[in-house]
C-alpha positions as CSV (number, residue, x, y, z in Angstrom):
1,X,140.0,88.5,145.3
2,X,137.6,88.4,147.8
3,X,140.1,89.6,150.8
4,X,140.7,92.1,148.6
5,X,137.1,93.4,148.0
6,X,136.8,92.9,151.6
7,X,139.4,95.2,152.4
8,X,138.7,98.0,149.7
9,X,134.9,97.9,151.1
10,X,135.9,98.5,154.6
11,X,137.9,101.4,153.7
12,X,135.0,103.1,151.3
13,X,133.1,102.5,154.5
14,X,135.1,103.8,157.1
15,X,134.8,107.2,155.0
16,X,131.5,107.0,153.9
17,X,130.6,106.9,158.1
18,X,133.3,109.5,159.0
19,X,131.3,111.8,156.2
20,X,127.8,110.9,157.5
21,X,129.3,111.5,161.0
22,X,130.6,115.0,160.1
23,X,127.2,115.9,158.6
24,X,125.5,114.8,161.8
25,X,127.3,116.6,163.8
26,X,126.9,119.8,161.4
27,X,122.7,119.3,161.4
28,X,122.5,118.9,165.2
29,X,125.2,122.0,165.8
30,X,123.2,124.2,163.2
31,X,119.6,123.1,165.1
32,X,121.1,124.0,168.4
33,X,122.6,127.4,166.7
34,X,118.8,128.1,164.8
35,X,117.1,127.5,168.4
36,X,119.3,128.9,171.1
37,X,120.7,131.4,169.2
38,X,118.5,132.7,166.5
39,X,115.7,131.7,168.4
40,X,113.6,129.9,165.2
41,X,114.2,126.5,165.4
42,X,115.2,124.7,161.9
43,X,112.5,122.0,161.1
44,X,115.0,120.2,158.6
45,X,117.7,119.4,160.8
46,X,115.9,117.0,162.7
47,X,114.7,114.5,160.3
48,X,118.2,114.7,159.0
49,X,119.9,113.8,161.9
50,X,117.4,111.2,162.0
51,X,117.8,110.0,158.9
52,X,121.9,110.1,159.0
53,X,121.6,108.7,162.3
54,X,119.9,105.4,161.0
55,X,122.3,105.4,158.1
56,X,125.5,105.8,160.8
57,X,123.7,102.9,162.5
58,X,123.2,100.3,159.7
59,X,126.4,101.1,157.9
60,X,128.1,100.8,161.4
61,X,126.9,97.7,162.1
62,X,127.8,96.3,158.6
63,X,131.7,97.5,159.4
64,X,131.5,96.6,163.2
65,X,130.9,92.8,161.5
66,X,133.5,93.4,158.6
67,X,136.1,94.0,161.2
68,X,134.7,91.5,164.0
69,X,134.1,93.9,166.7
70,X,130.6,93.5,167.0
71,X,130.3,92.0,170.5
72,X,127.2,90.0,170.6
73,X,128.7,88.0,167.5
74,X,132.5,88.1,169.0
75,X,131.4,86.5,172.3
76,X,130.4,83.4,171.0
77,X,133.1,82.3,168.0
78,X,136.2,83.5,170.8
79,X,134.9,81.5,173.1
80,X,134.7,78.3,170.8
81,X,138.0,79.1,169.5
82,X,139.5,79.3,173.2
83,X,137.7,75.9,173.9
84,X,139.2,74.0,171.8
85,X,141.8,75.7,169.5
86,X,142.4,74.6,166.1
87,X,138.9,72.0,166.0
88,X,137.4,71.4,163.4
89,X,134.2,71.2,165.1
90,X,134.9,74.7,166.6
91,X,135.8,75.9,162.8
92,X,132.7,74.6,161.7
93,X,130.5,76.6,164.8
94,X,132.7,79.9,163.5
95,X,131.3,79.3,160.2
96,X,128.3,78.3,160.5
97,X,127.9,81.6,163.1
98,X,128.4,83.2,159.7
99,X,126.0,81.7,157.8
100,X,123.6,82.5,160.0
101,X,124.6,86.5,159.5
102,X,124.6,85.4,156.1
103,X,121.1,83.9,155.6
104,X,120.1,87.2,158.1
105,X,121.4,89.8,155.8
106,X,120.6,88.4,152.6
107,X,116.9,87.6,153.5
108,X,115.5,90.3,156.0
109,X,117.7,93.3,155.0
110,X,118.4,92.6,151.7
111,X,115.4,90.9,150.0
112,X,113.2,92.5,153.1
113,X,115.1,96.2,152.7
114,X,114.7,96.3,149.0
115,X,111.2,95.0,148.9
116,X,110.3,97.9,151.5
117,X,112.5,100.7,149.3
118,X,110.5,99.4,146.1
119,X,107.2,100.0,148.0
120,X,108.0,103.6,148.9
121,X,109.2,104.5,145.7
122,X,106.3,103.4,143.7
123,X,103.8,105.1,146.7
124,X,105.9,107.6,145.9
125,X,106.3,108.2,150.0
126,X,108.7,111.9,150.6
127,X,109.7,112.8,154.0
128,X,107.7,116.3,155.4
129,X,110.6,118.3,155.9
130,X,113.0,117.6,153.2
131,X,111.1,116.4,150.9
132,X,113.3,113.4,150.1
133,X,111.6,110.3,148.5
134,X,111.4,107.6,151.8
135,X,112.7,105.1,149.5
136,X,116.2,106.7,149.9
137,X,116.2,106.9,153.5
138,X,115.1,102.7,153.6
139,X,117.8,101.9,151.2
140,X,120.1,101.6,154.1
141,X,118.9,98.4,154.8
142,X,119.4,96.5,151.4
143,X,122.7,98.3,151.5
144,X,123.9,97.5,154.8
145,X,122.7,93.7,153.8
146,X,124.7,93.4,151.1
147,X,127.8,94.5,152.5
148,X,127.4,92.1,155.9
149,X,126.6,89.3,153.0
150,X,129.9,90.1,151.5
151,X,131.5,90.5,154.6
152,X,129.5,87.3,156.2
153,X,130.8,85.3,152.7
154,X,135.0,86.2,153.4
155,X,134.6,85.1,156.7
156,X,133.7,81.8,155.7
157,X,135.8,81.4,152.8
158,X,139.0,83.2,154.0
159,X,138.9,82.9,157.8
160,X,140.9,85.0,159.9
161,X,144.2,82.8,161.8
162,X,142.9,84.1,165.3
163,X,140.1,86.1,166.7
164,X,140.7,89.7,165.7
165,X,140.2,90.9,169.8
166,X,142.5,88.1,172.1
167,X,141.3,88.3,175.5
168,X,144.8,87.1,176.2
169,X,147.9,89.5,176.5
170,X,150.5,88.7,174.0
């Protein structure tokens, strides 16, 4: 059930940041258009961009994990597994490599995240140019938190056989 989740989260995901990528690229084309073109820059576009580009950033992260491509937590699990193949001390390093992520993700950027989203929302903080409450824009990080817990939780229940990269040719 959980590889499952897993799976159906990671393909939500890759759309949600192919959509947040599209609109990124439509905000900064549109500023460059408003301020080369028509000569009036577009005030709005910016904070968007920087807004989506945060968004891109976290959620990227959280898939880059999902799909163990992130490199600085690759590095070390591949080279345990290479060291000694099939351990069970290296197995334990790989999954306690996750718990770490785990305790990571749930504490700062979920607990952390939401307490900060909370915050804004009752200061009732907007953004200048759009308007938009902050609490929205911050609600990346709870979001992004829970979905590296999930991810951080199938890795150590449901391992994958091998290391998704192989530095090895097959």
């Amino acid at each position: 059930m959980l590889t499952r989740l897993a799976a159906g989260m990671e393909r939500g995901l890759t759309w949600l940041l192919a959509g947040l990528l599209a609109a990124i690229v439509l905000a900064v084309t549109w500023q460059v258009v408003s301020r080369y073109v028509l000569g009036d820059a577009s005030g709005w576009t910016e904070e968007l961009a920087r807004f989506l580009l945060t968004w891109i950033g976290l959620l990227g992260g959280a898939l880059a994990y999902q799909r163990r491509l992130h490199l600085g937590l690759d590095l070390l699990p591949e080279y345990l597994q290479k060291r000694r193949p099939g351990s069970v001390i290296a197995a334990m390093n790989v999954a306690a490599i996750h718990v770490c992520v785990l305790v990571f993700a749930a504490t700062i950027l979920v607990t952390g995240g939401g307490a900060l989203v909370v915050l804004t929302l009752e200061l009732e903080q907007y953004s200048p140019a759009l308007g938009l409450p902050m609490g929205v824009v911050y609600l990346c990080l709870p979001v992004s938190g829970i979905l590296m817990s999930i991810s951080a939780v199938a890795a150590i229940v449901d391992p994958p056989a091998r290391p998704a990269i192989s530095g090895s040719a097959d």
